[in-house]
N, C-alpha and C positions, 0 to 999 in steps of 0.2 A: 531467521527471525520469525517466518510464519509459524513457522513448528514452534518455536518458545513462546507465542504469542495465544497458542490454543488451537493450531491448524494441523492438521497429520501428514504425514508425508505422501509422498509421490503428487503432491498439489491436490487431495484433498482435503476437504472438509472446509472448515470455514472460519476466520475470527471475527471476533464479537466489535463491534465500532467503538461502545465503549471503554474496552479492554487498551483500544490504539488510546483515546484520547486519556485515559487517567495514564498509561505509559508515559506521553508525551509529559504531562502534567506533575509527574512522578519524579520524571530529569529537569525540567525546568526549561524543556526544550522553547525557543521561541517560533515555533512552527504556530500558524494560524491554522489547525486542522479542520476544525470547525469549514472555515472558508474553502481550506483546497478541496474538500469532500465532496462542496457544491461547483468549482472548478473543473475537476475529473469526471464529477458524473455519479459519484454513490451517494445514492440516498438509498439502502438496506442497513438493517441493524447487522448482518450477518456477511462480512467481507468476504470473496472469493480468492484465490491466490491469485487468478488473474486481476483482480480489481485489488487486491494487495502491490501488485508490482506495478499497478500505473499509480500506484502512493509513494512508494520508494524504490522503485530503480532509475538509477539515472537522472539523481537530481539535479535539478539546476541552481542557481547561485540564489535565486529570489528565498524571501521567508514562505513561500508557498511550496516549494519543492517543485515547481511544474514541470511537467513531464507530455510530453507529447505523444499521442496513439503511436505514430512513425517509430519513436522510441523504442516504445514496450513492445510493439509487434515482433523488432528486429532484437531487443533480446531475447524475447519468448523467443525466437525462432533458434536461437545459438543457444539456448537452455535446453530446448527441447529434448526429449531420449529419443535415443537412437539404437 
């Protein structure tokens, strides 16, 4: 999803903040993005893959998606290359 979203592979580059929310806005998703962004901790126009995956991996049941550092560390670390 990062790579479709405008990100390049191998976890570079970056997408645009506003590309996630007209997505969101696009599906009709009822994600409060707006709010989780300020939850997680991104305030940059320009998303990293790691500040992408504490967006969506490992969502939880809330309309926030919250995800926990704990979370993302231990997938980032089972993603990692080897």
């Amino acid at each position: 999803m990062f790579i479709a979203l405008g990100g390049s592979p191998h976890r570079e580059g970056f997408v645009l903040r506003q590309k996630i929310i007209d997505v969101i806005k696009e599906f009709e998703l009822t994600i409060e993005i707006e709010e989780y962004f300020k939850v997680v901790g991104i305030e940059n126009e320009e998303i990293t893959f790691d500040e992408f995956c504490l967006l969506f991996v490992n969502p939880g049941s809330d309309s926030l998606f919250y995800t926990t550092y704990k979370s993302f560390k231990s997938v980032n670390y089972h993603m990692s290359y080897h």
